[in-house]
C-alpha positions, 0 to 999 in steps of 0.5 A: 522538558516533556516536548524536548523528550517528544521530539527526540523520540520522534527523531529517534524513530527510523524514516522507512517506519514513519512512511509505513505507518504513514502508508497504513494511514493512508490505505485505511482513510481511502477505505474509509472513504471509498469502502464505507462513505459509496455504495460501492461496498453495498453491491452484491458484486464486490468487482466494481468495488476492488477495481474503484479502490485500487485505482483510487489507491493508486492515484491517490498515492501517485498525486498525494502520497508521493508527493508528500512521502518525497518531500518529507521523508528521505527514502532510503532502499539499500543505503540510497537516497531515492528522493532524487532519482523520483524527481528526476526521472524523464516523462517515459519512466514516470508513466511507466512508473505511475502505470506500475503504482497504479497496478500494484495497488489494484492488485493489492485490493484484489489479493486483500479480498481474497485474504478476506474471503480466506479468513472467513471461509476458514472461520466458517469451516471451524464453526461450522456455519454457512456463509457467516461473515465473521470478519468485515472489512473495516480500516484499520485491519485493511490499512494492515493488510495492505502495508504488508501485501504492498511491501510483498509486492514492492520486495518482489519488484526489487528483487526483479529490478536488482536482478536485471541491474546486475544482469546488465552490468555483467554483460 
């Protein structure tokens, strides 16, 4: 009886939320590994690190999340099933599309440093201390960080994209 509640609960909970946390997840383990398991995150310079993570994010979410998100899932922005449109798109488009997986997710880690840096800057300026790292980067708070600066970004890219789709239909 008590699985039967299991299952209908998770079926209960909406698709888009389950590739969120899925998402999350995913983010946080590749920090984990990357941010936590190089040296990387030793270095005095955090510009290697921010490149290596995002390109890696990026990657990994082309070849392994994708593939698992669109095989698992049925993806739905505005009513539409995006399942289909992903695995039918011609090799143009798939480069352009993976190029722009690639960028979005460098420039999410970048933007996540600098909210780093922001907060602890912000901490030490209450405190009145120098250059004290209250907040390290750790998986869980950078999985969180990146869901919410990477559906900025992909709300961003939306609007843009329904924008020139309406603009070519009037035309």
């Amino acid at each position: 009886m008590q699985s039967k509640n299991n299952e209908s609960l998770i079926k209960r909970i909406p698709e888009n939320v389950k590739i969120t946390f899925f998402r999350w997840w995913f983010a946080g383990a590749i920090y984990l590994l990357i941010g936590n398991g190089t040296e990387l995150a030793k270095n005095d310079d955090p510009s290697q690190l921010i490149l290596i993570l995002g390109f890696v994010i990026g990657i990994a979410t082309i070849l392994i999340f994708n593939s698992i998100v669109y095989g698992m899932f049925e993806c739905k922005r505005k009513g539409v099933i995006l399942n289909k449109k992903w695995k039918d798109r011609n090799l143009f488009e798939r480069v352009i599309t993976n190029l722009g997986e690639i960028f979005k997710s460098m420039l999410t880690v970048f933007v996540i440093y600098y909210i780093y840096q922001i907060i602890n800057i912000v901490l030490n300026s209450i405190n009145n201390t120098n250059q004290k790292m209250y907040l390290g980067v750790e998986p869980i708070l950078f999985g969180i960080f990146f869901i919410m600066v990477y559906g900025f970004f992909t709300f961003i890219v939306n609007l843009v994209r329904d924008f020139f789709q309406k603009r070519n239909r009037h035309v």
